[in-house]
C-alpha positions as CSV (number, residue, x, y, z in Angstrom):
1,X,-58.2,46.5,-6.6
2,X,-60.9,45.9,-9.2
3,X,-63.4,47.8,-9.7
4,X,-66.2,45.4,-9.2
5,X,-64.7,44.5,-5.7
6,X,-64.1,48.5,-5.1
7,X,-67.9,49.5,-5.7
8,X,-69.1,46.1,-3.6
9,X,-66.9,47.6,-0.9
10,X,-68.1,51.2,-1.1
11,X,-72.1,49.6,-1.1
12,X,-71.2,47.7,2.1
13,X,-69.7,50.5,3.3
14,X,-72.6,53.1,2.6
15,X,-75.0,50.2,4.0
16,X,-73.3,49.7,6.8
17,X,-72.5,53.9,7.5
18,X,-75.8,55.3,6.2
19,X,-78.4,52.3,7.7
20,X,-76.7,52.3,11.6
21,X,-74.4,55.6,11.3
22,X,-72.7,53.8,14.2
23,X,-69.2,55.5,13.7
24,X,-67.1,57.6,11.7
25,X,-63.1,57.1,11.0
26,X,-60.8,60.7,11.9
27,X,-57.8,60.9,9.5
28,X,-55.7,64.1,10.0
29,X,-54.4,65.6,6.6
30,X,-53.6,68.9,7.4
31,X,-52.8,69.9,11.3
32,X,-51.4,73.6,11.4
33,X,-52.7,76.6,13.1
34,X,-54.8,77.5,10.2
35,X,-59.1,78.6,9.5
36,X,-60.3,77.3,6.2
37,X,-64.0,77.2,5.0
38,X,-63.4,76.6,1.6
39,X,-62.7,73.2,-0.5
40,X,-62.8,71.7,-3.4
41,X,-62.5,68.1,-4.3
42,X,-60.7,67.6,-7.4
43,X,-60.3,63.8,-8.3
44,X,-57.9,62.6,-5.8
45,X,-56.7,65.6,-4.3
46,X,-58.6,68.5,-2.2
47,X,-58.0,72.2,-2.7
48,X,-58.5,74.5,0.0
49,X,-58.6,78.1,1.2
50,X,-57.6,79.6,4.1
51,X,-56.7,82.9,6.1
52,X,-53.6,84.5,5.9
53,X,-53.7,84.5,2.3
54,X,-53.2,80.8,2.1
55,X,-54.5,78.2,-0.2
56,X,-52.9,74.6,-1.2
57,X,-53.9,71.2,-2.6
58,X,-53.3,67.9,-0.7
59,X,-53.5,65.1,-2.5
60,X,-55.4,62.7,0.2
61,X,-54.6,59.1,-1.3
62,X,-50.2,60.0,-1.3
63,X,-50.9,62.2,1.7
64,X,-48.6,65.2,0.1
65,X,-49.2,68.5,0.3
66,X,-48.4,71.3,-2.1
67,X,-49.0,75.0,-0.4
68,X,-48.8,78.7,-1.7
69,X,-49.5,82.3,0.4
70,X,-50.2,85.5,-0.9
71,X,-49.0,88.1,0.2
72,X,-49.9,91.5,-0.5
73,X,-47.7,95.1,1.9
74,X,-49.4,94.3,5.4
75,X,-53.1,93.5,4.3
76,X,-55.0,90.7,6.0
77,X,-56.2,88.1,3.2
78,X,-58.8,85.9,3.8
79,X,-60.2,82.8,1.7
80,X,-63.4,81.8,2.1
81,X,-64.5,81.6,-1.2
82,X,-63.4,78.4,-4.0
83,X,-64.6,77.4,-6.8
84,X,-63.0,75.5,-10.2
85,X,-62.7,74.4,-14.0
86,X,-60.9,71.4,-15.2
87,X,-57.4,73.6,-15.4
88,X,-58.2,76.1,-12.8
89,X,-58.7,77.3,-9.2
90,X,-60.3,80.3,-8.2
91,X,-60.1,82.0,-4.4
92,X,-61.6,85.4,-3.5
93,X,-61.2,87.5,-0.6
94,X,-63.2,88.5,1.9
95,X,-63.5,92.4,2.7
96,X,-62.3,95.3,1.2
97,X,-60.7,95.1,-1.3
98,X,-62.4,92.4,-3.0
99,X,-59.3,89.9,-4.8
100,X,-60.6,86.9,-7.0
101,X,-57.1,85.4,-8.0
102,X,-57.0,82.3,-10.8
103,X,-54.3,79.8,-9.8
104,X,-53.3,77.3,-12.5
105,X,-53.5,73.7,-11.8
106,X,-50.6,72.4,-12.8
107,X,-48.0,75.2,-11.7
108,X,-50.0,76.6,-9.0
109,X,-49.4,80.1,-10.5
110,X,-52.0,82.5,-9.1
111,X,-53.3,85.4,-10.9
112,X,-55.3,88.4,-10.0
113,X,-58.5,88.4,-12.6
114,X,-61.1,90.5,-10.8
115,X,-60.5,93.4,-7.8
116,X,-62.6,95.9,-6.5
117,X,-62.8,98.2,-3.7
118,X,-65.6,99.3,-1.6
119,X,-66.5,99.8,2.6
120,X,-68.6,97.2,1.7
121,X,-67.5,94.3,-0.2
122,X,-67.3,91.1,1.1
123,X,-67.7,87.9,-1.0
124,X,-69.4,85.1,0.6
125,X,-69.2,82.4,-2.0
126,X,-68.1,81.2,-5.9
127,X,-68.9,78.5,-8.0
128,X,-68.8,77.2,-11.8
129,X,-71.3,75.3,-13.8
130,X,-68.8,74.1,-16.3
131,X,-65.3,75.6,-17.8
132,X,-66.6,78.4,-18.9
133,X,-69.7,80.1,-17.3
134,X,-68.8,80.6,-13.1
135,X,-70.3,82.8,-10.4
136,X,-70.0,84.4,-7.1
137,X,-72.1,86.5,-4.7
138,X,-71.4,88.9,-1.8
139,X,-73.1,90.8,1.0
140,X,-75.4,93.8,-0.2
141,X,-73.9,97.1,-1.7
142,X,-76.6,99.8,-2.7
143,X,-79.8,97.3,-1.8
144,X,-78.8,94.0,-3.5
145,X,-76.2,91.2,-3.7
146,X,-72.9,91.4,-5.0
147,X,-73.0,89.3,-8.3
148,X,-69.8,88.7,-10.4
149,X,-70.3,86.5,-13.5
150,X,-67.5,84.6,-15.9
151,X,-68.6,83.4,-19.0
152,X,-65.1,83.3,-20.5
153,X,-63.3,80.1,-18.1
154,X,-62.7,82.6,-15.3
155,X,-60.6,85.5,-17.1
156,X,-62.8,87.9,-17.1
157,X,-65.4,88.8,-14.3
158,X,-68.3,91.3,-14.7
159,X,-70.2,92.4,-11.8
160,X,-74.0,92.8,-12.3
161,X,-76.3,96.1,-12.2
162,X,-78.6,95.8,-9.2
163,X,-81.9,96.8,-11.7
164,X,-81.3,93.1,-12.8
165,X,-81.2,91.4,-9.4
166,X,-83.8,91.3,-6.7
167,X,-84.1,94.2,-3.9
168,X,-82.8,93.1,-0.3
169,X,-84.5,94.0,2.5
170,X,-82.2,96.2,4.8
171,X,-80.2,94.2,7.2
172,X,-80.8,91.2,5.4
173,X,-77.1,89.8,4.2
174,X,-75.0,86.8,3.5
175,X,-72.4,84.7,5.6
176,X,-69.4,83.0,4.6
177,X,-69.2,80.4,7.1
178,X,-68.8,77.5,4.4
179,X,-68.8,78.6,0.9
180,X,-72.1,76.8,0.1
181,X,-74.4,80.3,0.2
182,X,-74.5,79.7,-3.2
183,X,-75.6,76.6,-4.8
184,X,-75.2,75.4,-8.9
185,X,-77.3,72.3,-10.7
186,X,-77.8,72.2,-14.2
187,X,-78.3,75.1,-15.7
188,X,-79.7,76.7,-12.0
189,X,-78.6,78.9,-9.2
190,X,-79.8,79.5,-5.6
191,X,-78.7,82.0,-3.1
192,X,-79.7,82.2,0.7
193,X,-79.9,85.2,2.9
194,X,-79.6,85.7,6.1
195,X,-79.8,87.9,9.0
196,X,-83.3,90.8,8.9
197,X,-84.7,88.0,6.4
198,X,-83.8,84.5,5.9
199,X,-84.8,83.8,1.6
200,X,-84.1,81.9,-1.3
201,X,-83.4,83.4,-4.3
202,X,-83.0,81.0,-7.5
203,X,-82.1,81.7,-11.0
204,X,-83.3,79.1,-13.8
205,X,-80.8,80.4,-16.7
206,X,-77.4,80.5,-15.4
207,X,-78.1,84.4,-13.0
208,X,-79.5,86.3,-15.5
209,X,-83.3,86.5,-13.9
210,X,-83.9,85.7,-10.2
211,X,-87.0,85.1,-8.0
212,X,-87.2,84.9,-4.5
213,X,-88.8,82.6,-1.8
214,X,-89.5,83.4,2.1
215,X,-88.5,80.9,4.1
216,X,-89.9,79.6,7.8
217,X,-85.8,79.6,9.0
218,X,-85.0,81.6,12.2
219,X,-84.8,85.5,11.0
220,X,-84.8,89.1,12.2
221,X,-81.4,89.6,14.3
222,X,-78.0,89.7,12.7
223,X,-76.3,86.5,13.3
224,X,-79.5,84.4,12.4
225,X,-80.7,83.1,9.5
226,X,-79.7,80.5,6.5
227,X,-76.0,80.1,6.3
228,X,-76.0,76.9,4.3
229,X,-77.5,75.2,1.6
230,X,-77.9,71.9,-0.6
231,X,-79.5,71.2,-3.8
232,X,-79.4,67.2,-4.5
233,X,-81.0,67.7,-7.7
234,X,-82.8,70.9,-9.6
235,X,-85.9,69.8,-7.2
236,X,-84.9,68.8,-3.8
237,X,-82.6,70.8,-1.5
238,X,-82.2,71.9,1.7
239,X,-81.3,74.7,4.0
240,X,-79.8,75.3,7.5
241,X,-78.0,77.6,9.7
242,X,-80.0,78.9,12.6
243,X,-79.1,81.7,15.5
244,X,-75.1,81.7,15.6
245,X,-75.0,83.1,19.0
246,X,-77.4,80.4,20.2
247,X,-75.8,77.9,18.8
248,X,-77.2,74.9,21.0
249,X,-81.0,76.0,19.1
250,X,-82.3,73.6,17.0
251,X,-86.1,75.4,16.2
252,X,-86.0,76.7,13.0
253,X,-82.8,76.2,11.6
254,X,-83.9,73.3,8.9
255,X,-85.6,73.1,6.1
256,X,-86.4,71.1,2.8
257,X,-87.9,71.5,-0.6
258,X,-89.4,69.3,-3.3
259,X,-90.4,72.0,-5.9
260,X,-87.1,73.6,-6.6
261,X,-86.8,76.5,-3.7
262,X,-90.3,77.9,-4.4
263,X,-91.9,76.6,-0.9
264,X,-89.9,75.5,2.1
265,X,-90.5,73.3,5.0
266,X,-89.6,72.9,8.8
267,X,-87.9,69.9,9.4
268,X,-87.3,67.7,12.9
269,X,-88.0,71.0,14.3
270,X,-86.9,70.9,17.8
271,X,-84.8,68.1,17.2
272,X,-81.2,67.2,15.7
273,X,-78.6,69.8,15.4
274,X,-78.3,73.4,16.2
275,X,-76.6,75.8,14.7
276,X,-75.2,74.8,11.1
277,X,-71.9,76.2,9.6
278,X,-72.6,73.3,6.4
279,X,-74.9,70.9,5.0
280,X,-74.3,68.4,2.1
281,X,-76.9,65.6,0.3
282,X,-74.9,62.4,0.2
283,X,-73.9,61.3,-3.2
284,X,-76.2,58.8,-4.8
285,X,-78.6,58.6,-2.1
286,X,-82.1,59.5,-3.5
287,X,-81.8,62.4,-1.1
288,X,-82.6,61.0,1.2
289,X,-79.3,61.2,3.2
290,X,-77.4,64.0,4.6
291,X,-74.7,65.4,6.8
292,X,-74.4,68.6,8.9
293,X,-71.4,70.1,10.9
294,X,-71.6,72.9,13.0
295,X,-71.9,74.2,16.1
296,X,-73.1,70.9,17.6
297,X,-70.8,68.3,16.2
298,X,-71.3,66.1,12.7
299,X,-75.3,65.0,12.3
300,X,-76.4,62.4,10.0
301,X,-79.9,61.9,8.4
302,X,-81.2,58.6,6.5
303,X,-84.6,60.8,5.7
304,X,-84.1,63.5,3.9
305,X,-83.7,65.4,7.0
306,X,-86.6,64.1,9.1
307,X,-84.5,62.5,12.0
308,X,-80.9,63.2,12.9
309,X,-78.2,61.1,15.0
310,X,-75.0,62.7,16.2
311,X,-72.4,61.2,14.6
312,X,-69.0,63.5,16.6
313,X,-69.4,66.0,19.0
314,X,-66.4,67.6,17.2
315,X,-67.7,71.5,16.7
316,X,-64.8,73.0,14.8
317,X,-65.6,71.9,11.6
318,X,-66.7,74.5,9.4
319,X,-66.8,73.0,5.7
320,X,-67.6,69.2,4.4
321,X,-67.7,67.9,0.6
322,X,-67.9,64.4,-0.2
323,X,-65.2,62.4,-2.3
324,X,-67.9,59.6,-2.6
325,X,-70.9,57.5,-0.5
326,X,-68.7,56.4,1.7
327,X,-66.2,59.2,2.4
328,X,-66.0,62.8,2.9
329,X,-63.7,65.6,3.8
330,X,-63.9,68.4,6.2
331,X,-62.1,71.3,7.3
332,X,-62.0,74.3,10.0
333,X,-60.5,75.4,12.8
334,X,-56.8,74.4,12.5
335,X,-57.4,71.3,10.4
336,X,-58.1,69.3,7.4
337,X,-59.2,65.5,7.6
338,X,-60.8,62.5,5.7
339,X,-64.3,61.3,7.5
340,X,-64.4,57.8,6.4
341,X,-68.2,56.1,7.3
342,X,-68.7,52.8,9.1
């Protein structure tokens, strides 16, 4: 197909979708008896990790699917963390101890670069600016995040002193529901908390300095808070997440920002969705368009949050990325599929 009739089919598409949000197309990639609440989209093909020690790429335009475990005596090895370079894959396990394996692209070769044991530990989520320069951040040990930075592609990992990284109020942790704790643009960083407090911590410079920002998000028990967030550019984002054993709640578990994370604001409070496992800005939309799974099925929003419209009342999606406007994929309990717009 040419590319001039490709993009005019896409715009319709988008036009169609995001203007009426009228229906959205189911196509299993991956049926197995399988958690996963991490991806990756990589070109044509989607990465993923999983529990079990299991992580894979299916390439979603052939429909193949090429799988690897790890297995390590009897522990339990969960994925919930991905992140990637141009060559490379990275997963890390959750809980003790803490295994950040690199798994070469073309041979699917894994290799353990980073460990570390404590009662403690438990990543929550991992990304990369570029090639070289990556993060991740965990749940508190000794009153503040876990931070491990690369700035060597991924082969090295350095965990940072807590004197350099903002105090944590106690109680106040992180969840790993979708990998998206933990959000890159440009040369920023933000991180959201949840549980005792529900904050905003952003670094300009790559993690080296951080401040922090209260947010107006559900807080103050252990299983509320933010456990989601979106940056459509270095100024607009959004967060979500909510009570998780309430999960039919929709009062403050929404909110959006124009100035970068420093102030945040209560949106269609009352309204839309409840409790929010992931929430993602549609590409090239202004930001003004969004999606949210969760505990209440797939929600879409043509204004920057303002108004929501229930899209599936599917609730066992944990995890959604978008391949382009007018496609998406998502994952979760026992499945992988393709979420096609129209």
């Amino acid at each position: 197909m040419k590319k001039s009739t490709l993009w005019l089919s896409c715009f319709l598409t988008f036009f169609s979708v995001f203007a009426h949000a009228q229906t959205i197309h189911i196509d299993t990639l991956l049926e197995d008896k399988i958690s996963i609440r991490a991806i990756a989209i990589d070109g044509k093909s989607v990465w993923y990790g999983a529990d079990k020690g299991r992580f894979g790429k299916i390439d979603f335009e052939k429909r193949t699917r090429d799988k690897r475990q790890v297995f390590l005596d009897t522990m339990k090895i969960e994925f919930r963390n991905i992140a990637q370079t141009s060559k490379a894959v990275f997963v890390l396990k959750i809980g003790n101890p803490a295994l950040l394996y690199k798994i070469d692209k073309s041979t699917m070769a894994e290799t353990l670069v980073y460990s570390e044991q404590h009662p403690n530990v438990f990543y929550d989520s991992m990304q990369f600016w570029d090639d070289l320069e990556g993060m991740a951040m965990g749940d508190p040990i000794d009153g503040c995040f876990s931070i491990l930075t690369t700035r060597d592609g991924g082969n090295t990992w350095q965990k940072k002193s807590c004197k350099d990284l903002p105090v944590l109020a106690q109680g106040e942790a992180a969840f790993a529901a979708s990998n998206t704790n933990l959000v890159v643009n440009g040369n920023q960083a933000w991180m959201v908390s949840g549980g005792k407090k529900a904050r905003v911590f952003h670094s300009p410079d790559r993690g080296k300095t951080w401040s922090t920002a209260e947010t107006p998000i559900e807080q103050g028990q252990a299983m509320t808070g933010i456990y989601t967030a979106d940056f459509y550019d270095e100024k607009r984002g959004v967060v979500a997440g909510g009570n998780y054993d309430q999960q039919q709640q929709n009062t403050q578990n929404k909110a959006m920002t124009r100035d970068g994370g420093k102030t945040w604001q209560l949106v269609a409070n009352g309204a839309g969705f409840g409790y929010a496992s992931c929430i993602q800005y549609v590409p090239d939309s202004k930001g003004m368009k969004l999606v949210c799974v969760g505990g209440t099925g797939v929600y879409f929003s043509d204004d920057a949050g303002q108004t929501w419209k229930q899209l599936s009342t599917d609730r066992d999606f944990y995890t959604l990325r978008f391949i382009d406007g007018c496609t998406a994929i998502a994952a979760g309990k026992n499945k992988l599929v393709r979420l096609t717009f129209k």
